[in-house]
N, C-alpha and C positions, 0 to 999 in steps of 0.2 A: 472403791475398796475401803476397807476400815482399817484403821490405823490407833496405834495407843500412845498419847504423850505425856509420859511418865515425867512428873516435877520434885525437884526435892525443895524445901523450903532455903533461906539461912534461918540460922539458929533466932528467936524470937521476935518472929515475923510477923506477926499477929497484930501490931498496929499498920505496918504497912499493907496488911490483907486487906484490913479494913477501910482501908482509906481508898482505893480503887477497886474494890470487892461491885461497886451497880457496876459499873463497866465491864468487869470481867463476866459476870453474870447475864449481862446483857448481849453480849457477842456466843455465849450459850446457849440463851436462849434463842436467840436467830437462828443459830444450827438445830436446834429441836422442832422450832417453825418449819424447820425446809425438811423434818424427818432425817435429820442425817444425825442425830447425836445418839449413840449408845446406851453409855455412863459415862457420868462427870461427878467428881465430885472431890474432897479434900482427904487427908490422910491424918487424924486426928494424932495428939502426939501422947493421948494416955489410953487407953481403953475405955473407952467412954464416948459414946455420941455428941454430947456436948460438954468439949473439953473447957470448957472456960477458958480462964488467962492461959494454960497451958500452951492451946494453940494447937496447930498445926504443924506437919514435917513434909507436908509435900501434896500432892495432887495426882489424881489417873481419870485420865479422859480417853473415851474412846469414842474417834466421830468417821464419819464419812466424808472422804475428799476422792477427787479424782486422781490424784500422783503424791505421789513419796513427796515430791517440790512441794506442791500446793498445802499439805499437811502442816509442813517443817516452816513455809511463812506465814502459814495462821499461826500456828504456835509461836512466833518471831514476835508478832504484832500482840500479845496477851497485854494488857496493863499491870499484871504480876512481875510481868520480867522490865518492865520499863520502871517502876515502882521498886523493885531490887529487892521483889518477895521470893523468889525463885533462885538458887545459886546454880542449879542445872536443869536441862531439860533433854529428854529423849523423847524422839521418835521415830517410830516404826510400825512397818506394815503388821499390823490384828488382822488372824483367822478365826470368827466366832464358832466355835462348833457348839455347844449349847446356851 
């Protein structure tokens, strides 16, 4: 089943993104390896693709796991939340219809 884990950032995070950003990127890309990743990707914090220093507010990933558990401890294990880029995280079970 797919599932979406919605991240918020804390307020000027953008140095600690980047300090564990291959890591993070690297456990992504393993799940696109195995075809299970959807979309992944950051939540810029101005309207702009490449926000500069602005940064980031948060993250939406939608991947493929087998249970609600297994989702919620992939998400547990991110380097953003051990890194203290992330001040929340959700997740839940994604129905894709288009």
């Amino acid at each position: 089943m797919l599932y979406a884990i919605i991240s918020e950032d804390v307020e000027n995070s953008l140095a600690l993104r980047m300090s564990v950003r291959d890591k993070h990127l690297a456990r992504l890309q393993q799940l696109n390896d195995q075809g299970r990743l959807v979309v992944a990707g950051p939540c810029p914090a101005i309207d702009d693709d490449n926000p500069g220093e602005a940064g980031f507010t948060g993250s939406l990933l939608v991947l493929e796991f087998d249970s609600l558990e297994a989702a919620q401890s992939w998400a547990d294990d991110d380097p953003y939340i051990a890194a203290g880029v992330y001040k929340s995280v959700t997740v839940k079970p994604f129905k894709q219809v288009f």
